[in-house]
N, C-alpha and C positions, 0 to 999 in steps of 0.2 A: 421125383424127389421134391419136396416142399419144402421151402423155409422155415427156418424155425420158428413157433409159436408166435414169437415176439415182434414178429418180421411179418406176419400174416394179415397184420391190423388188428381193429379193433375188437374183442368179444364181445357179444351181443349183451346187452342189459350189464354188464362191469363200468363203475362209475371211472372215469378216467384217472383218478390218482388213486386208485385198485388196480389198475390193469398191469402192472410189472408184477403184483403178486399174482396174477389169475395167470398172465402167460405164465410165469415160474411153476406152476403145479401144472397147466397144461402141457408140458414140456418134459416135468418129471414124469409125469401118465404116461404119455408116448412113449418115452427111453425104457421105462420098465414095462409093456406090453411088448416091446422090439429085444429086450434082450432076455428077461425072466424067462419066455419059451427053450430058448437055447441050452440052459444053465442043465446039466443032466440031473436026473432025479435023485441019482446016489451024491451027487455035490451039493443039494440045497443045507447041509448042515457044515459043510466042510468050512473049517478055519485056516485057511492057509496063512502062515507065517501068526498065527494065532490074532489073526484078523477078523474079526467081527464075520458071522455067515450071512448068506445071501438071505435065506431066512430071517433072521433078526432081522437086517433092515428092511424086509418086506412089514415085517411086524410091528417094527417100531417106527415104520413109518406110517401106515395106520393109526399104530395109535398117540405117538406123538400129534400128527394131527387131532384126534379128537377131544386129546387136553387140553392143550393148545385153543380150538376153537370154544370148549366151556371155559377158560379164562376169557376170552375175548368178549364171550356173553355176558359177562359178570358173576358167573356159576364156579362153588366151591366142586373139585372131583369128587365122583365115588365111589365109594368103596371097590365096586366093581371097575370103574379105570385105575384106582391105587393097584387092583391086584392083577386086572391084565398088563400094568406096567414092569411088576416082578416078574412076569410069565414072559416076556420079550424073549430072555435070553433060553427059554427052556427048549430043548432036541424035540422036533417033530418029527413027521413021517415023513422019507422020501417023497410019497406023491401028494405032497402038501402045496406044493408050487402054484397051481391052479388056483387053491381057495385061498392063498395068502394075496399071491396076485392081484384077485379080485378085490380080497377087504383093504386091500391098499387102494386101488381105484374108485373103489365106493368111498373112502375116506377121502381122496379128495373132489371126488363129485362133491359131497357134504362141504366142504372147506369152498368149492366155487360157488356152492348155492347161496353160502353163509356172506360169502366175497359179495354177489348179489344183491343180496336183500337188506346189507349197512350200509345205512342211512349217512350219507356224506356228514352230517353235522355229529355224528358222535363217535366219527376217527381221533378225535384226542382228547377222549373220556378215558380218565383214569382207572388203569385193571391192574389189581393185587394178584401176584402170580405164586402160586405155591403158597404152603403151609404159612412159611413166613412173608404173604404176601409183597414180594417186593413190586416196585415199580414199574407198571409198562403203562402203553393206551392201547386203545381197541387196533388203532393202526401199526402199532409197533408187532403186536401181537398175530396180526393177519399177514404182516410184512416176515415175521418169522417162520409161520406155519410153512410162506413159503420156499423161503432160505434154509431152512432145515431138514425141510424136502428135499430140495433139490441138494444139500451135501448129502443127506445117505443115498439117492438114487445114484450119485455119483459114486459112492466109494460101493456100494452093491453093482456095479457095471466093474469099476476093478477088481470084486471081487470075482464075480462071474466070470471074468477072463482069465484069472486066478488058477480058478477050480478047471476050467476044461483045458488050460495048459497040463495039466496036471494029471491028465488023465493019458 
């Protein structure tokens, strides 16, 4: 058993005041590879206590990341993230686990590459967030993806425990 992310040192090429958001996603990657397998295939839509399903926050945790990091870029969304953000809460297939799964891990591969490749001097470059752009920096914004991350990988593990109590 290994310690957690944070506890491992340093990750390769993460500039040092990125590295609590890079552990933080590295972390949430791990919890949902270790517990999504579990989650039975008839429970990936179940709402228990009309809580949010394990699905969803597979989904929207994807793609909150990917909004998330075209704010950070200084990029307005498009059309097609406004409308896979409508599509979060829509009933999929039972065996959808696998490929939600995955678009959540590929989303934050994306988010560590992005962690990577910002340039130390333009973490407190001003980014207009949504429609009515309000206030963030490139650093507030990358510090988010991973705080945000890690609450729904957190409440998708209550909810997994949720559903197979329930069965």
């Amino acid at each position: 058993m290994q310690p957690e992310p944070w506890l491992r040192g340093p990750l390769d090429g993460v500039d040092p005041y990125l590295m609590p958001a890079a552990h933080a996603l590295t972390h949430a990657g791990e919890d949902l590879a270790r517990v999504v397998p579990d989650v039975p295939k008839d429970a990936l839509w179940r709402r228990p206590g009309s809580a949010a399903s394990v699905g969803f926050h597979l989904r929207h945790v994807a793609g909150s990341i990917d909004r998330l990091l075209a704010y950070a870029r200084g990029e307005a969304l498009t059309d097609a993230q406004r409308a896979a953000a409508k599509a979060e809460e829509d009933l999929g297939a039972p065996e959808d686990a696998p490929a939600l799964l995955a678009e959540a891990q590929a989303a934050i591969a994306r988010a560590l590459a992005q962690i990577r490749s910002t340039p130390r001097g333009t973490l407190l470059d001003p980014r207009g967030v949504g429609r009515a752009q309000l206030p963030s920096t490139v650093l507030g914004l990358l510090f988010h993806v991973a705080e945000h991350t890690q609450r729904h990988t957190g409440q998708l593990i209550a909810t997994a425990r949720a559903v197979r109590d329930v069965r």
